[in-house]
C-alpha positions as CSV (number, residue, x, y, z in Angstrom):
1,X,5.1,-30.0,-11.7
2,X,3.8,-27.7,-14.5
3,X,3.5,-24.8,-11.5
4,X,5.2,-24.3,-8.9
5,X,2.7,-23.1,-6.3
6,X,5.2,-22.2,-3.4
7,X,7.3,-20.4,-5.9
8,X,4.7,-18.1,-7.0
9,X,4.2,-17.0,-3.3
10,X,7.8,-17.2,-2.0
11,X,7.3,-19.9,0.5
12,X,8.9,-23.1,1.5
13,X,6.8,-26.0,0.9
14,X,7.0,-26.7,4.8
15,X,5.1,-23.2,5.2
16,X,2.4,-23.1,7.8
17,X,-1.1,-21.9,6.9
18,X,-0.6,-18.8,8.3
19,X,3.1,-18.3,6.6
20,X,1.2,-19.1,3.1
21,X,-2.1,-16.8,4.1
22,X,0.7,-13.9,5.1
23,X,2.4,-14.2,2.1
24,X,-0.5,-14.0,0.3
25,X,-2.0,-10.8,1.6
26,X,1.5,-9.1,1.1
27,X,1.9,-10.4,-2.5
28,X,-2.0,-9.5,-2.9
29,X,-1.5,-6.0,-1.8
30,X,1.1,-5.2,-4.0
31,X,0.2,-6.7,-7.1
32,X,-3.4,-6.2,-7.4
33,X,-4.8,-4.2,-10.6
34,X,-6.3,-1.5,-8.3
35,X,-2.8,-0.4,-6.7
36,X,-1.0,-1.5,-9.6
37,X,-0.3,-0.1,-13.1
38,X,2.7,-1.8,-14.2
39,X,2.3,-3.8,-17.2
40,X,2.4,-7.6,-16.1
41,X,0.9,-7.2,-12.7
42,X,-2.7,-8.7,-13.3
43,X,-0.9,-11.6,-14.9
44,X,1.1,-11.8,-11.6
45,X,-2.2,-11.4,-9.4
46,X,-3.5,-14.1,-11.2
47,X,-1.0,-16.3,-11.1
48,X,-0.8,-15.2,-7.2
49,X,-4.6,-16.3,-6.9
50,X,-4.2,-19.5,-8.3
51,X,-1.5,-20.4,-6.2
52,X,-3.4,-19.2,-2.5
53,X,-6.5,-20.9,-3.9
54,X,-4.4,-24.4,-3.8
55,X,-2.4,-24.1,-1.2
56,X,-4.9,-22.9,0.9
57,X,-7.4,-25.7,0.1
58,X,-6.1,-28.8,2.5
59,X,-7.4,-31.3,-0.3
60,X,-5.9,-29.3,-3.0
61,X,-2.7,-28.7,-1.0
62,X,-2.4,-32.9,-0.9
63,X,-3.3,-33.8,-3.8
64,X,-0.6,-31.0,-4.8
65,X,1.8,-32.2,-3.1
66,X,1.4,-36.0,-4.1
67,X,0.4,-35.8,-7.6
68,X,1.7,-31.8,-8.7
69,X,-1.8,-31.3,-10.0
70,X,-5.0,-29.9,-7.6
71,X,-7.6,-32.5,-9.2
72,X,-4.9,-35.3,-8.0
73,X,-4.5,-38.4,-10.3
74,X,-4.7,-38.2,-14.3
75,X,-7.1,-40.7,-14.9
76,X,-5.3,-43.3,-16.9
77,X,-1.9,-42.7,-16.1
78,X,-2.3,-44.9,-12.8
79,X,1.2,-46.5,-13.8
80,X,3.0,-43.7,-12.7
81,X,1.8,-43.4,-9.3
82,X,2.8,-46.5,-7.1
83,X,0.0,-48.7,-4.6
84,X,-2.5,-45.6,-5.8
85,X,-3.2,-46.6,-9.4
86,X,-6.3,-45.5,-11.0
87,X,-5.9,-47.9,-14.2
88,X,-7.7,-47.9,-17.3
89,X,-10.2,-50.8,-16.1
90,X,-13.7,-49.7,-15.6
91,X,-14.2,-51.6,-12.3
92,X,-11.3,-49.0,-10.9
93,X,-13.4,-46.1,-12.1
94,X,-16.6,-47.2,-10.6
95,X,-14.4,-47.7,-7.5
96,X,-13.3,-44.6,-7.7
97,X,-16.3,-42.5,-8.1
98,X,-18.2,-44.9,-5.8
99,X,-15.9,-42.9,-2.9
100,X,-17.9,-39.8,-3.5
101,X,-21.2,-41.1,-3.9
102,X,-21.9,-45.0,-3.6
103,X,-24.6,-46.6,-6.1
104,X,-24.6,-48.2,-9.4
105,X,-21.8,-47.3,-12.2
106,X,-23.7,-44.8,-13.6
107,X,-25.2,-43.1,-10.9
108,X,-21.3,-43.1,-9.3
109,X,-20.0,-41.7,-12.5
110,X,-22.4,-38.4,-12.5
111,X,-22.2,-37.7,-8.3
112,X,-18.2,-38.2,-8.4
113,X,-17.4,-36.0,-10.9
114,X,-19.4,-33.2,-9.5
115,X,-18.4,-33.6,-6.2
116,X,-14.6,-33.8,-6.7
117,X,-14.2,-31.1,-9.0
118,X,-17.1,-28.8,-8.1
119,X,-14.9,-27.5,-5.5
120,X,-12.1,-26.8,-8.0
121,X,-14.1,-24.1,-9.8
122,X,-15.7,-22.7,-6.3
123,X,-12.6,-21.0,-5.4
124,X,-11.4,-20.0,-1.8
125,X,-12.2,-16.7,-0.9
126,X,-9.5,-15.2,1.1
127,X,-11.0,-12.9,4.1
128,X,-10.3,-9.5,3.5
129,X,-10.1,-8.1,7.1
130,X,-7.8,-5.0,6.3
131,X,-9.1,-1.0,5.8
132,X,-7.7,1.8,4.7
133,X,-8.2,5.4,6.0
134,X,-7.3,8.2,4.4
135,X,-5.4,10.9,6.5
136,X,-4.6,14.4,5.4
137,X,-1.5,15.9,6.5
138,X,-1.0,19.8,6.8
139,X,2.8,20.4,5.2
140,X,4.2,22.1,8.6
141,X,3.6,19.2,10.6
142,X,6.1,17.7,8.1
143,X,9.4,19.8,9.7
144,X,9.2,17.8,12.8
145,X,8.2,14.5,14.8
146,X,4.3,14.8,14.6
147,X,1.4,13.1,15.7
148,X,-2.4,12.7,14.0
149,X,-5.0,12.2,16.2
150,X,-7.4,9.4,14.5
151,X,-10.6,8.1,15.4
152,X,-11.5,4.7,14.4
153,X,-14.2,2.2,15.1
154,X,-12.1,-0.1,17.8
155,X,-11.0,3.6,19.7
156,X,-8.9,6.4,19.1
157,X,-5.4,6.5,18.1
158,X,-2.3,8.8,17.9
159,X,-0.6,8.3,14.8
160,X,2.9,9.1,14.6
161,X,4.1,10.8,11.2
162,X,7.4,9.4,10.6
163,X,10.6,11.5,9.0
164,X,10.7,11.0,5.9
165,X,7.2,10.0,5.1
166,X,6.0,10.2,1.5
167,X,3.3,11.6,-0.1
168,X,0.5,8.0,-0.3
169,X,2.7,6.0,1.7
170,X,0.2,3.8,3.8
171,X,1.1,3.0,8.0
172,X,-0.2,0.2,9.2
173,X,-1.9,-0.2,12.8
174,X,-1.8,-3.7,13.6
175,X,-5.2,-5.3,14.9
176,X,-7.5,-2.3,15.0
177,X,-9.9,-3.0,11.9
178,X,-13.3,-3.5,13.0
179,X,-13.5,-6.4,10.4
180,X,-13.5,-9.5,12.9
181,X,-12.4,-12.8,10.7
182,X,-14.0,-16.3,11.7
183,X,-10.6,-17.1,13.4
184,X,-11.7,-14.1,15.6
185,X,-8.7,-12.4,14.7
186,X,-8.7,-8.7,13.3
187,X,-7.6,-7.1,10.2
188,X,-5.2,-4.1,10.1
189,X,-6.0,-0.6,9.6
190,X,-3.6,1.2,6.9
191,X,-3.6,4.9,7.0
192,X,-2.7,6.5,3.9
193,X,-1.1,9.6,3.8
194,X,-1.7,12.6,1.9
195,X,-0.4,16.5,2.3
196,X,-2.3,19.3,2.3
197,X,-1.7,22.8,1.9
198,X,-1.5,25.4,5.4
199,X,-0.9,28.7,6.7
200,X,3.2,28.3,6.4
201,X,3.3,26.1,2.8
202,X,2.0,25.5,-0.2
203,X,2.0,22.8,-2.9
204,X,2.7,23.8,-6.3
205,X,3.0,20.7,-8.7
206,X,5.5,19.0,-7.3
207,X,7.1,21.6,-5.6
208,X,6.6,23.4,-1.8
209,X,6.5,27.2,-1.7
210,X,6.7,29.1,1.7
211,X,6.1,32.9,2.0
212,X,9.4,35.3,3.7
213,X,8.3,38.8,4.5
214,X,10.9,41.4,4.3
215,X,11.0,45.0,5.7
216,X,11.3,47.4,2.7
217,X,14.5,48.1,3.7
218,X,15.5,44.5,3.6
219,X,14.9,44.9,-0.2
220,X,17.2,47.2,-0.7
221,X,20.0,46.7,1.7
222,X,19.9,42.5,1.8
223,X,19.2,40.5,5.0
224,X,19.7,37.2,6.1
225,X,16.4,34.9,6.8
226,X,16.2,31.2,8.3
227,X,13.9,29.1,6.8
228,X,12.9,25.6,8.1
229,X,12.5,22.8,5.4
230,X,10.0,20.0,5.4
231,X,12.9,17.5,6.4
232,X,13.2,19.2,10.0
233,X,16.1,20.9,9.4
234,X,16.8,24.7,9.0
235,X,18.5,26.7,6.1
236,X,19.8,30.6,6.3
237,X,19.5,32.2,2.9
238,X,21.4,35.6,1.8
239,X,18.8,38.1,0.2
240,X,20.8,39.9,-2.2
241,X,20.3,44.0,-2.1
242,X,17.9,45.1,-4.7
243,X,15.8,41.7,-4.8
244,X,12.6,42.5,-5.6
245,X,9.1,41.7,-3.6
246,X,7.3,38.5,-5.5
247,X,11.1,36.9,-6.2
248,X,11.8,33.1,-5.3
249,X,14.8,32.1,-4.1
250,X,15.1,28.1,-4.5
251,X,16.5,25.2,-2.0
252,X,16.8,22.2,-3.9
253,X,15.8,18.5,-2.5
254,X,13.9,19.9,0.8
255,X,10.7,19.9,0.1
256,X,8.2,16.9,0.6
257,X,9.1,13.5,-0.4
258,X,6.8,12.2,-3.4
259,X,5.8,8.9,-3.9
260,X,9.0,8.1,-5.6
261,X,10.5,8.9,-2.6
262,X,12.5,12.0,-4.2
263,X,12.2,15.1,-2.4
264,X,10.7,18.2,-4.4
265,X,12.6,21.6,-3.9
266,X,11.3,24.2,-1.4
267,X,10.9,27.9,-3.0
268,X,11.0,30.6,-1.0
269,X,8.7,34.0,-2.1
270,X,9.7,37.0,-0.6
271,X,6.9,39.4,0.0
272,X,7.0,43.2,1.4
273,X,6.0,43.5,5.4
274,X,4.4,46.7,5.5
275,X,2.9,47.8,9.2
276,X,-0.4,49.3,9.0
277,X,0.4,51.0,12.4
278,X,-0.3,55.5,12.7
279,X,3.7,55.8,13.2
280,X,4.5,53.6,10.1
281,X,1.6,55.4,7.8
282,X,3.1,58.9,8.3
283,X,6.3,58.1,7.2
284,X,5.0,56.1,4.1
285,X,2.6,59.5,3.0
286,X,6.1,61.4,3.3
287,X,7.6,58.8,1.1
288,X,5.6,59.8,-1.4
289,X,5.4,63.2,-1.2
């Protein structure tokens, strides 16, 4: 066999139809030009195509199977192929195409080779049941166990957002499209996951900065604060006396997880806490008297 089929989608050749149509989808999914830049990968979708579209196709998967080519038989080589010989004489031609259509020679010749390899070019479309939603995280709900309330056509769903999740990683909810195949069977729903910016962090490139405020006195005598990191644990950080308001003191590897499923740093700003209450403003106008 010039190709081999089952190769190219990783299954045995006793795979059932729905161990070849699962493997498929998988191998479709990753490699597929929209999702994937890497050079080689259209050349691997194709070759990916090609090999659902004949094992998928019961005729093609025989004739596969029998002959290693989709089409079946080479016509003139019927030596090689023992009791099912198409041979060079033109009575076993019209016998052949007379199969597919019946008639005289000529009118055999013209419906048989339409008919047997019109459905080679009309390639099997696979059903694409699957959709994706697009969910956008706020960065505190990160630090713990959390949940995302989602509301799709088939009903609502609670969404867990696992530890550890990366920035467009994609969870799959199995069943809930409201794609309905002919089978009767539903797609999957794949909710994609991106971070957003809230009230505790914020993204900045790569990295996650989080505001500390400080007592003025903090500043000049040091302190001790507790911050909690994106990866739900908690880390105390010495302020030195004599920081300064606006300075960032850094915690490597405990900020969000990207893509490449590194974790960015987490900076922490400190900023002054000044209370706007009557008691506090007196004692700031004798400051700077």
């Amino acid at each position: 066999m010039a190709k081999n089929y089952y190769d190219v989608l990783g299954v045995p050749k006793q795979a059932s139809d729905q161990d070849i149509k699962r493997a498929y989808r998988k191998l479709a999914k990753q490699y597929h030009p929209d999702v994937n830049k890497d050079p080689g990968a259209q050349d691997k979708f194709k070759a990916i195509q090609e090999a659902f579209d004949v094992l998928s196709d019961p005729d093609k998967k025989a004739n596969y199977d029998r002959y290693g080519s989709p089409e079946g038989p080479t016509f003139g080589q019927g030596q090689g192929y023992s009791g099912d010989g198409y041979g060079e004489g033109s009575a076993q031609f019209e016998d052949l195409f007379r199969q597919f259509g019946g008639g005289s020679r000529t009118t055999s010749r013209t419906f048989g080779f339409e008919d047997m390899f019109g459905s080679f070019f009309n390639q099997a479309v696979e059903e694409d049941l699957d959709e994706t939603v697009r969910v956008n995280v706020p960065l505190s709900q990160l630090t713990s166990d959390s949940k995302v309330s989602l509301r799709l056509q088939t009903g609502t769903v609670n969404v867990k957002i696992p530890q550890g999740a990366h920035e467009g990683q994609k969870l799959r909810l199995k069943g809930k499209s409201s794609k309905v195949g002919q089978a009767g069977d539903r797609g999957d729903v794949y909710v994609e996951l991106h971070f957003t910016d809230d009230d505790t962090y914020r993204r900045e490139g790569a990295n996650v900065i989080t505001v500390k405020r400080l007592r003025p006195l903090a500043f000049l005598d040091g302190t001790e604060v507790v911050v909690a990191t994106l990866d739900g644990g908690r880390v105390k950080l010495k302020v030195k006396p004599g920081s300064r308001p606006g300075q960032r003191m850094r915690i490597p590897g405990r900020g969000f997880m990207t893509a490449s499923k590194v974790r960015s740093d987490l900076f922490v700003q400190l900023e002054v806490d000044l209370p706007l209450d009557a008691a506090h403003r007196s004692v700031y106008e004798q400051l700077e008297r």
